[in-house]
Legacy VTK file of the C-alpha trace (Angstrom):
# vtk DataFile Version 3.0
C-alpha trace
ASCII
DATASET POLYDATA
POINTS 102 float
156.736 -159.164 -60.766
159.009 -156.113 -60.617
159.224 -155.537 -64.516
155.193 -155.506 -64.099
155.587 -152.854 -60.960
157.472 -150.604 -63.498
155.393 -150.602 -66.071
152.254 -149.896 -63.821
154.890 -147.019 -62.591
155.754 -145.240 -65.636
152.286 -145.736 -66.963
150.167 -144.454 -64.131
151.482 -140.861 -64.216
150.996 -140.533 -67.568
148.033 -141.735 -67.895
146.682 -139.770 -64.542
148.236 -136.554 -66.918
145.907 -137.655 -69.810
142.822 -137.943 -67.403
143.292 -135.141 -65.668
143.843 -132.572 -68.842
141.693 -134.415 -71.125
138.984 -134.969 -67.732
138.770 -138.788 -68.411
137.084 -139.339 -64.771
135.324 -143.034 -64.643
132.877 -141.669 -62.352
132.180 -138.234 -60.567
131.751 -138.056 -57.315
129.226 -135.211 -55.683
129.611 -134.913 -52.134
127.186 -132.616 -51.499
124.642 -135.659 -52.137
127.474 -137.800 -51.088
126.978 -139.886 -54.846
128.941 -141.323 -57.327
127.937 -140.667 -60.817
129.021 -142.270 -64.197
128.181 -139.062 -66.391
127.689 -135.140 -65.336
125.149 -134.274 -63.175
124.819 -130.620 -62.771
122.328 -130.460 -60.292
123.996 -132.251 -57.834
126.715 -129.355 -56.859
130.442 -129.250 -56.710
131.930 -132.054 -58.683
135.006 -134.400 -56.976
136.935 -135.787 -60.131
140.627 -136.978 -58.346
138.712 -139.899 -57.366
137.473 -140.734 -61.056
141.014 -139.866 -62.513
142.821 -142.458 -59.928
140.481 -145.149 -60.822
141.003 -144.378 -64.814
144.727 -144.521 -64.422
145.068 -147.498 -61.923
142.996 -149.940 -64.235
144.454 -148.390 -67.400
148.191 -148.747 -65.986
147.000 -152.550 -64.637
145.557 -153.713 -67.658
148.570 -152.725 -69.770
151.341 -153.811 -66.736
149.321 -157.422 -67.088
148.848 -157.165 -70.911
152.989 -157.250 -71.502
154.617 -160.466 -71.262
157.081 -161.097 -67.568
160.327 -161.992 -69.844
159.569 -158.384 -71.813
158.453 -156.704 -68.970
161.653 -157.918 -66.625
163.983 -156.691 -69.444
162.899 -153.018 -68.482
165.448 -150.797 -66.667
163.596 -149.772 -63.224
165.097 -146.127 -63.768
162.567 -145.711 -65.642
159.809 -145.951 -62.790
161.932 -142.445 -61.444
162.167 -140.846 -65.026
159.079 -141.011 -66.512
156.899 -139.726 -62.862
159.317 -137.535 -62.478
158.570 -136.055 -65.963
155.192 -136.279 -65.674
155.307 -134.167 -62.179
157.305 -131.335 -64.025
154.683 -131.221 -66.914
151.826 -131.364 -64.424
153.649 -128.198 -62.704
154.503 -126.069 -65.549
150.356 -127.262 -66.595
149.237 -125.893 -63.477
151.653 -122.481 -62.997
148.877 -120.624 -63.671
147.623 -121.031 -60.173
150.681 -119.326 -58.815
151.392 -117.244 -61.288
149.569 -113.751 -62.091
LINES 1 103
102 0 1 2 3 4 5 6 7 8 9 10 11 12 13 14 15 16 17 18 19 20 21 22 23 24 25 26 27 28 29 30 31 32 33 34 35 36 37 38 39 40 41 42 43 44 45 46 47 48 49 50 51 52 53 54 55 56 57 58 59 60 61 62 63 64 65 66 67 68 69 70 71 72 73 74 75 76 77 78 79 80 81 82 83 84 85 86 87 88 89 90 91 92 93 94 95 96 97 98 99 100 101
């Protein structure tokens, strides 16, 4: 079950990175009308995404974590559950500098 862990590890960051540049939600939540939504609803107010973007990672990084075989999946160094995140957090900073930076 570890190798599995890993791979839902390194896999969830980068595909939270995809959803959240490329605004892959699964659903929008408005919580001005406290409702979830599958597709944009303008009307509704201020849009809540994070929510949307876990859920798109989670069952992305589960179905693929699942999808590899244990023996192939066991074989992979757990380092790479540090790495990879830890990449993905840098990228996701230098993405988002802007908000500190004038």
């Amino acid at each position: 079950m570890t190798g599995r862990l890993t791979i839902f590890s390194i896999l969830f960051g980068v595909f939270y990175l995809a959803a959240f540049y490329y605004d892959l939600a699964l659903f929008r939540y408005y919580p001005e009308a406290g409702q979830f939504h599958l597709l944009r609803n303008d009307n509704l107010g201020v849009v809540i995404l994070w929510y949307g973007w876990i859920a798109t990672s989670a069952l992305a990084s589960a179905a693929i974590a699942f999808a590899v075989p244990r023996k192939m999946a066991d074989r992979l160094w757990p380092g790479w559950a540090w790495i990879i995140p830890t990449a993905v957090v840098v990228g996701m900073l230098i993405y988002e500098r802007r908000w500190f930076v004038s």
